[in-house]
N, C-alpha and C positions, 0 to 999 in steps of 0.2 A: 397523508400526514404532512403540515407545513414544518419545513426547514424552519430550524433555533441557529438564531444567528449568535454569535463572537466573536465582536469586531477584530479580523487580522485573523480569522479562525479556518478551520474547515466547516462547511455545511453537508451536512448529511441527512439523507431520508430514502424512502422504500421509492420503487419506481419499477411497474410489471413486474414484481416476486424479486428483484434485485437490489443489492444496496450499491447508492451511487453519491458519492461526495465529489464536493465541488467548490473552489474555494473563493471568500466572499472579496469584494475591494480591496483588502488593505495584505490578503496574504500574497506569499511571493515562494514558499516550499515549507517541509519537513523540516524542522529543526536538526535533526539527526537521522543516521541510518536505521532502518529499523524493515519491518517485513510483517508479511498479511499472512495468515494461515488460510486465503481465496487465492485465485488466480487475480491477480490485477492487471485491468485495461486502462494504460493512463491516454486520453484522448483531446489531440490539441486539433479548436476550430480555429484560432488565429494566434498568430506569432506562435516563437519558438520555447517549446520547454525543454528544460536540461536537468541530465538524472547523473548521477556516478553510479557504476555498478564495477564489482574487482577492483576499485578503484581509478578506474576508467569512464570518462567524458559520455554519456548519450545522449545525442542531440537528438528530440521531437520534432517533427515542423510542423505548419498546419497544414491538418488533411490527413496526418498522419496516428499510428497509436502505438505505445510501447506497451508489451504484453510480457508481465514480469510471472514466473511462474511461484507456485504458492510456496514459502518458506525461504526464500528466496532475497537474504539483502539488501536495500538500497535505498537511495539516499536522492531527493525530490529536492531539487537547489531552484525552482522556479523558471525564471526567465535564464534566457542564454547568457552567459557572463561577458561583457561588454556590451550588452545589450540594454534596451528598458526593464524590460524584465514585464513589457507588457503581454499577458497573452490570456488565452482566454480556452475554456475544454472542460474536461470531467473526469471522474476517476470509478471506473465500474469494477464490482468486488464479485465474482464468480466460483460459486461454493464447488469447492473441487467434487462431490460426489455429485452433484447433475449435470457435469460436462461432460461425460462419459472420459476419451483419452488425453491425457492433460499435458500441457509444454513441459518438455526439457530446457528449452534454451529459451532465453531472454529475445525479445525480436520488437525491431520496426515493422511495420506493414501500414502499407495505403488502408482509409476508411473505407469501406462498401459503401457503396450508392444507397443513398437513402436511409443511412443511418444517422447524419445531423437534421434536427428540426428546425423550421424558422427562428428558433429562440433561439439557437446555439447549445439544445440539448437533443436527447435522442430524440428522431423524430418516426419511433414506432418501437414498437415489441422488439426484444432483440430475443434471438437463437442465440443462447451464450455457446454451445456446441457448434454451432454455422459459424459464427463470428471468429469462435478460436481456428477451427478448420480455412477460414478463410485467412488468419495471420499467419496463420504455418505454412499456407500454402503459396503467398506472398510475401513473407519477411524479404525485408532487403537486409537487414543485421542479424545474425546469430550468434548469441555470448553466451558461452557455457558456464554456469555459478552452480557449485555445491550449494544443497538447500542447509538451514539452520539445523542445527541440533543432531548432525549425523556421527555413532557413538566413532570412539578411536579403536585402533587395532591393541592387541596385549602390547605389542613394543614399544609403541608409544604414550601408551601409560604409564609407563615408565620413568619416562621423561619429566623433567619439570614442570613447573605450572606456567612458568614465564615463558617457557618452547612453547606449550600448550595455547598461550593467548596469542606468539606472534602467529604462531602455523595456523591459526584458527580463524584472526584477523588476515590474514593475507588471504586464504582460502574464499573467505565467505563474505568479508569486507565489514564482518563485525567480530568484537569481541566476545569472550562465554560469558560474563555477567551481562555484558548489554543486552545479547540471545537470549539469556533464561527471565532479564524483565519485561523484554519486547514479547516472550512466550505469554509469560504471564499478563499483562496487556493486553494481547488478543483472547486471552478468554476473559479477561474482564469486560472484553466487547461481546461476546457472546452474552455471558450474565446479563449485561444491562438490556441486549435485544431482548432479554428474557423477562423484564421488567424489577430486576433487584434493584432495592435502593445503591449508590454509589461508597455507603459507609458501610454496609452487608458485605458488598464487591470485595473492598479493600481488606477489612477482617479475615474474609474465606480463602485471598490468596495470597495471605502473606502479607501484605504492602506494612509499610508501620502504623499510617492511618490515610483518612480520606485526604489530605492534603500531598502525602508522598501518592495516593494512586493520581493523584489531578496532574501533578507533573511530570509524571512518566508519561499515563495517556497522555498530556497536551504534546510533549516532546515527541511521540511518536504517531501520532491521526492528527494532531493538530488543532484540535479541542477539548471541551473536558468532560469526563463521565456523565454530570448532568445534563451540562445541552445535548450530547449523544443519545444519552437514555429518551429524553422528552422528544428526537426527532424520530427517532427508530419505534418507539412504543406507540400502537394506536391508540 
């Protein structure tokens, strides 16, 4: 399936049974913090990309991949800050039930040999289970992030809502409304892999209409339901 392009956007499409985005000339990160309900492999072939996670700096380099685990936080700021902000890589999404044992912790790790192709994409089948086994077992960083949406204890529910957003936001580096759009979001990703039209999507989960779903998705993948739908659908 060819990538649907928007300019300043992300591109996405299928690649060996995985979904791999990739972002076109004019973008440079995720508008906001947000999380994958996959394991995400963010993988830089040239220059440097930089993430916040805990609110905390991670630097990419090339050659290198950050392996964020599923539900997990984080915020894609592009190129390195004081830098161009030129760099060049991919972002592979890794459905948690086919990798068998999945990350805890957040990590850098070197690429394996013979995983970039002469394009600067992958350059063969990837073992999403080999691949993770191989960043676990070379991470040079290990950051431990609560994942999204994990419930509170009785005494804390007790608590305010205002406790509730800072302890939540320091915790996980997002907020409870941001979490339950960004949730919502990610199944509006699945729906559309599924072939529903983009105004179905937004109806079935809440959204107010197709225009409030377009701008939550573009705020958090970085494009909008329909160029997604029409890359992902065969």
């Amino acid at each position: 399936m060819a990538e649907t392009k928007t300019r300043g956007a992300w591109l996405y499409r299928r690649w060996a049974g995985l979904e791999l985005g990739r972002p076109d000339g004019g973008a440079r990160g995720i508008g906001r913090a947000h999380f994958h309900d996959e394991v995400q492999i963010a993988v830089v072939t040239r220059g440097c990309r930089s993430f916040e996670v805990a609110g905390a700096p991670v630097d990419v380099p090339a050659g290198a991949m950050l392996v964020v685990p599923a539900r997990v936080a984080h915020r894609d700021r592009g190129g390195r800050a004081g830098e161009t902000g030129d760099w060049a890589g991919f972002n592979l999404y890794l459905p948690t039930g086919a990798i068998g044992a999945e990350p805890e912790d957040v990590l850098v790790a070197p690429l394996p040999d013979g995983l970039i192709g002469c394009a600067g994409g992958p350059g063969r089948a990837i073992d999403a289970s080999g691949l993770l086994a191989h960043a676990m077992a070379n991470g040079r960083i290990g950051l431990r992030q609560p994942a999204c949406g994990a419930p509170d204890s009785g005494t804390e529910a007790a608590r305010s809502a205002a406790w509730h957003i800072r302890r939540t936001k320091r915790a996980t580096g997002i907020t409870p409304y941001a979490a339950e759009v960004t949730a919502r979001a990610n199944r509006a990703r699945r729906m559309l892999c599924a072939g529903h039209a983009p105004a179905d999507v937004a109806a079935a989960l809440g959204f107010a209409d197709q225009a409030h779903l377009t701008r939550q998705f573009r705020l958090c993948f970085g494009t909008t339901p329909a160029a997604y739908r029409r890359a992902m659908v065969a």
